[in-house]
C-alpha positions as CSV (number, residue, x, y, z in Angstrom):
1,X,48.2,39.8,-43.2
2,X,44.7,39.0,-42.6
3,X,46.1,36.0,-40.5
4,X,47.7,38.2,-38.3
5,X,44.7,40.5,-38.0
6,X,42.3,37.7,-37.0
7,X,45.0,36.3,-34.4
8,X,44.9,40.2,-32.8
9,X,41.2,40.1,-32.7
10,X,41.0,36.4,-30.4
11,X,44.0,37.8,-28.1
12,X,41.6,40.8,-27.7
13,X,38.5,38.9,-27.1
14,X,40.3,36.6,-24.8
15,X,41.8,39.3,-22.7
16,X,38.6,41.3,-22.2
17,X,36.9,37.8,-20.7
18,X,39.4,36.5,-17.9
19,X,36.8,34.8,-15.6
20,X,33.7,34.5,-14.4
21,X,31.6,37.4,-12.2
22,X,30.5,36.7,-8.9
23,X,27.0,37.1,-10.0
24,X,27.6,35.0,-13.0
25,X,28.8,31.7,-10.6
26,X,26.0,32.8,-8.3
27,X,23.1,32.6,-10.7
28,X,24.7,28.9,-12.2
29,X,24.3,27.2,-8.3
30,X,21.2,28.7,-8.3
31,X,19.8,27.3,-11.2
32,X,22.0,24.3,-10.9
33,X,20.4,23.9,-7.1
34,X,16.6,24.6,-8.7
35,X,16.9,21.7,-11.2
36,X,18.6,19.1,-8.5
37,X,15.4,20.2,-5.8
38,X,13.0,19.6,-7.9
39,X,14.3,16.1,-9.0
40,X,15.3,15.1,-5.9
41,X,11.2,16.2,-4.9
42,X,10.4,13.8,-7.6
43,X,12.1,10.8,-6.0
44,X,11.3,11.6,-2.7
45,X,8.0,11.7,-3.5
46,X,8.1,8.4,-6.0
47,X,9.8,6.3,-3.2
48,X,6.9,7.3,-0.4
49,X,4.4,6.2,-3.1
50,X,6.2,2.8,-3.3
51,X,6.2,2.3,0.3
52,X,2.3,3.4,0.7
53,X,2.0,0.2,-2.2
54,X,4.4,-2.3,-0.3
55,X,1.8,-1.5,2.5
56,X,-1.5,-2.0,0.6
57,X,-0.1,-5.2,-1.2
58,X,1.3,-6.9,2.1
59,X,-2.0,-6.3,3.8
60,X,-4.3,-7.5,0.6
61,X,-1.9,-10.8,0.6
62,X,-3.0,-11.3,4.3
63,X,-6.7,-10.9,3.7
64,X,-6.1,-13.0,0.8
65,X,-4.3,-15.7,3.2
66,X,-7.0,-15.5,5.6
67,X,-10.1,-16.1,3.2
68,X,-8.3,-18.8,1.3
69,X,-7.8,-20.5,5.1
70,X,-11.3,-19.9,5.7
71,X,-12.3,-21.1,2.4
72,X,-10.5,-24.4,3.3
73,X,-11.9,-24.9,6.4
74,X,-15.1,-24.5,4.8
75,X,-14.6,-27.1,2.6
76,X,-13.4,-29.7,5.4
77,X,-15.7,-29.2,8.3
78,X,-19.0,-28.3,9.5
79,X,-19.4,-24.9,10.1
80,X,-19.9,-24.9,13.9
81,X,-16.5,-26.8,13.7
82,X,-15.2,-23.8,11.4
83,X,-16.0,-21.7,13.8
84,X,-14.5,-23.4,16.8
85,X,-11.2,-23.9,14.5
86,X,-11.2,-20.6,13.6
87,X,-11.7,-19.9,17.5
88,X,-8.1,-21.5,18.3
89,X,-6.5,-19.8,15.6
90,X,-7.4,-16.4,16.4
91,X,-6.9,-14.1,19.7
92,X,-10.2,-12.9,20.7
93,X,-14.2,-14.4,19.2
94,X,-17.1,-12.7,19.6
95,X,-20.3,-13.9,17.7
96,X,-22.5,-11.3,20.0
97,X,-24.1,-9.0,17.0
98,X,-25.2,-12.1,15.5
99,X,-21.9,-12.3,13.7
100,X,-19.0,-14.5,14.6
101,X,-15.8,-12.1,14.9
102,X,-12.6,-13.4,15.3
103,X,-9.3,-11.1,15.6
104,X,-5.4,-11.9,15.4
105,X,-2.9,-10.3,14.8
106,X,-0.3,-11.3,11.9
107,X,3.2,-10.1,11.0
108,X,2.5,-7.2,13.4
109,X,-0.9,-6.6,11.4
110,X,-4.6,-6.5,13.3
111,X,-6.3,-8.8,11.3
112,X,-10.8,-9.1,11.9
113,X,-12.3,-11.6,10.4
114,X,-16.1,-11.9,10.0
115,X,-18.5,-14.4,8.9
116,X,-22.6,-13.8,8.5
117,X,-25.0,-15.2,6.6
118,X,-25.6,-14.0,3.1
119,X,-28.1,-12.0,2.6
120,X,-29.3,-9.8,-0.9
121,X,-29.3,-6.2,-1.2
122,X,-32.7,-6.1,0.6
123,X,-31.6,-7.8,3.8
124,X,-33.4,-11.6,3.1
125,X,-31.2,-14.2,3.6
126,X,-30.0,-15.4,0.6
127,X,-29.6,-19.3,1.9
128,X,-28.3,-20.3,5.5
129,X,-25.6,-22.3,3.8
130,X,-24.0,-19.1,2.0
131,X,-21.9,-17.0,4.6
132,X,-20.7,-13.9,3.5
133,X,-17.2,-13.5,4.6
134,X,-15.0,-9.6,5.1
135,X,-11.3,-10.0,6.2
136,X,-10.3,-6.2,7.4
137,X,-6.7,-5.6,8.2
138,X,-5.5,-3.3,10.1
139,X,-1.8,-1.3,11.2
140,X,-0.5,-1.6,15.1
141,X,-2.3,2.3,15.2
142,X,-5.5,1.1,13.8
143,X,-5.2,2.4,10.4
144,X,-7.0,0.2,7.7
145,X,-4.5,-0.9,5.1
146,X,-6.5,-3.4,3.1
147,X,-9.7,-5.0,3.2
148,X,-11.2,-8.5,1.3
149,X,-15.0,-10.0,0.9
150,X,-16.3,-12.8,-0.5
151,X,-19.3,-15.0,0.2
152,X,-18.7,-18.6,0.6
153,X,-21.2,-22.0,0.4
154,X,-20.8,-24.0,3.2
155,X,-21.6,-27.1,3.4
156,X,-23.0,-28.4,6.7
């Protein structure tokens, strides 16, 4: 008997919930919808911070490139003939400001190179052989993506 009783009670439970509400399958896509926006926020997000590192790593591996060149130079030629090999390799010189510039551009990259004497943090020349050397590379719009120093004795 008590069998029976507890069978009646589960057919009556069963036929009071047939389905769902409206408002019940309307609140689950909304909260369903909530959770997959904000995750798909977090990847979006994630992925534009990979790219902006891509970016920053291909442009300090060019700077990188274009001081170990530089370095290699200066360890195979005078300086004046540094500067007139670095002259053919490069797009535009400039030695003007009392600097020599040079400028190319690499795997669609504006790449400025610059060499100067050393000098301390008071503005004395530290020894006409040391040349202090900044690599700045630049996006097609002019945007700096990376940027190198390093000050290099070179031997005349």
């Amino acid at each position: 008997m008590r069998k029976l009783y507890r069978f009646r009670i589960n057919q009556s439970v069963l036929r009071e919930e047939k389905a769902m509400t409206l408002v019940e399958v309307l609140a689950s896509i909304l909260l369903l919808s909530i959770i997959i926006v904000t995750f798909l926020t977090f990847f979006i997000q994630s992925r534009k911070t990979v790219d902006v590192s891509d970016e920053i790593s291909d442009a300090t591996y060019i700077a990188q490139s274009e001081i170990e060149n530089t370095y290699h130079i200066s360890q195979t030629m005078s300086f004046l003939d540094g500067v007139n090999q670095l002259k053919t390799e490069t797009d535009t010189y400039d030695d003007s400001s009392g600097q020599h510039k040079f400028t190319k551009t690499v795997d669609s990259n504006k790449v400025k190179i610059s060499i100067a004497v050393a000098e301390d943090g008071e503005d004395q020349v530290i020894s006409d052989k040391l040349k202090n050397v900044l690599v700045h590379v630049y996006d097609l719009s002019g945007k700096l993506k990376g940027q190198m120093e390093t000050k290099i004795l070179w031997e005349e």
